[in-house]
N, C-alpha and C positions, 0 to 999 in steps of 0.2 A: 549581422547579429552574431554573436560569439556562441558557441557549440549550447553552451549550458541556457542560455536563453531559448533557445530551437528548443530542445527537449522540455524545458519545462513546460512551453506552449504545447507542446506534442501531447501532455497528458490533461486530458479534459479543459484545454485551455478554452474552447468555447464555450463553457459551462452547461454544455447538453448531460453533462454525465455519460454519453456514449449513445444518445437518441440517432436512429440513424445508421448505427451498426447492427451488425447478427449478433446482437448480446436481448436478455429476456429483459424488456420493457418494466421503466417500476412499476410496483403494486401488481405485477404478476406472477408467478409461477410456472415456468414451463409444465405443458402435458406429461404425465409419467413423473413429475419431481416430487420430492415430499418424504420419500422411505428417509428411517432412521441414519441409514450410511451418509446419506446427503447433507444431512442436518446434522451429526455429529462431522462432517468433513466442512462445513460451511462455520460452525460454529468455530473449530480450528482456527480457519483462516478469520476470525471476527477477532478472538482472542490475541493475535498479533499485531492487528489494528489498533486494538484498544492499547498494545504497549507504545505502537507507533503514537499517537495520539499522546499519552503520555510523556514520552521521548522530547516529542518535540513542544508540549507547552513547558516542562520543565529546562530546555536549551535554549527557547528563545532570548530570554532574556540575557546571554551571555553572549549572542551576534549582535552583527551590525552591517549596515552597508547591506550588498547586494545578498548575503549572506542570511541575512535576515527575513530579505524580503523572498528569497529561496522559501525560506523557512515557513512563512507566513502564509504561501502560498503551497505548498507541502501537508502541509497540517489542513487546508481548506480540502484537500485532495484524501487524505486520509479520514476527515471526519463522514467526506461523501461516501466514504469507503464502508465506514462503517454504519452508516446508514441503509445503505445498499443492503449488505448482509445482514442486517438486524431483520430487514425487511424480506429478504429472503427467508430466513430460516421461520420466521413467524410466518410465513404465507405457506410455509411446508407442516405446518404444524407443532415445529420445535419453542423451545422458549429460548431467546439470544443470550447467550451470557452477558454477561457486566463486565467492566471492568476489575479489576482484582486493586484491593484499598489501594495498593503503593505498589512502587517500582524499584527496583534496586537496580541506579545507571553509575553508582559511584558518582566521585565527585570532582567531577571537571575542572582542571584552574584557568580554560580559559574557552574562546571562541574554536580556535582548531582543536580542543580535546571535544568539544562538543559535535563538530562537522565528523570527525571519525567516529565517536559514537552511535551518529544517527546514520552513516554511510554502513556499519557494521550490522544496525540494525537492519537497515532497508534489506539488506545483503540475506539475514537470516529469514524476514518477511518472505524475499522469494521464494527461499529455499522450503517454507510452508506450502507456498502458493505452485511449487513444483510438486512437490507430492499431494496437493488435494486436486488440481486439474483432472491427471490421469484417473482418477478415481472417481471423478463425480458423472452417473450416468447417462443425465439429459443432455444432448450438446450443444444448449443454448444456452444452458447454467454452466457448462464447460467455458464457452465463450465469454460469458459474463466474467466468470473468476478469472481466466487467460488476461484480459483485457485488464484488471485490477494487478496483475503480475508485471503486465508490459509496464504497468504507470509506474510500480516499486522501481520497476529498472530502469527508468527514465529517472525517478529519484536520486538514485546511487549513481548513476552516472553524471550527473550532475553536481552530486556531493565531492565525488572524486577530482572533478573539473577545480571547485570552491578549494580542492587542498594541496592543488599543485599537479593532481597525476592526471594522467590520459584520461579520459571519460568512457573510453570505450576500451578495456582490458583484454578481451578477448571474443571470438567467435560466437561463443555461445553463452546465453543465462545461466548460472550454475545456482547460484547463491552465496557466493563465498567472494569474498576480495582477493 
């Protein structure tokens, strides 16, 4: 199986959404979770999903091939995403933002302008999901969002696979290509 197949299986490809792990079980809230910093830092990382989400029902329609079905399955991974956190931040007391009416992704002429936008994206997701980690107090809602960061990076490395380059750039998640 080629690199970029492995990884995509590697994020939530059993469809447990993460049952199983040291991540806070749905419909729960960790012990101690819930203060304002939580739920403004959770809300953050909701807000990037919802571009994710975005991103990708507006690019689908310009792949194809395995490319597509990247995509299709990508997008399954980010709506659970944003599910998750909806679900979070309501169970802390917060109210989830929305999506925001539109997106401005420019405009693509074709398949590969669209894989580098959603790789750019995925890339900037992290770089969210690196700065709310270290900030969020309970460390099962730590684990929880960690484990939402790992699947971005399973995204993007994959993307990169789909455009020709290495899948795997470097040592460590930055956020950045």
């Amino acid at each position: 199986m080629p690199a970029a197949g492995l990884l995509a299986a590697g994020c939530g490809g059993n469809g447990d959404d993460g049952d199983g792990f040291a991540t806070t079980p749905p419909g729960r809230l960790p012990a101690g979770g819930g203060d304002d910093a939580d739920v403004d830092l959770l809300n953050g990382a909701l807000a990037a999903e919802h571009r994710l989400v975005a991103a990708y029902l507006s690019g689908l329609p310009l792949l194809e091939g395995r490319a597509l079905a990247d995509g299709e399955l990508f997008l399954s991974h980010e709506r659970a995403h944003v599910r998750r956190l909806r679900e979070l931040v309501g169970s802390a007391g917060g109210t989830p933002v929305g999506p925001r009416p539109s997106y401005d992704f420019g405009l693509p002429g074709n398949g590969r302008d669209i894989l580098r936008s959603l790789e750019s994206l995925e890339q900037q997701t992290i770089a969210v999901y690196l700065q709310v980690v270290p900030r969020v107090a309970d460390p099962l809602l730590r684990a929880t969002i960690a484990s939402i960061a790992a699947c971005e990076a399973e995204h993007a490395s994959c993307l990169l696979e789909r455009l020709g380059r290495w899948p795997l750039p470097t040592a460590f998640v930055t956020g950045g290509s």
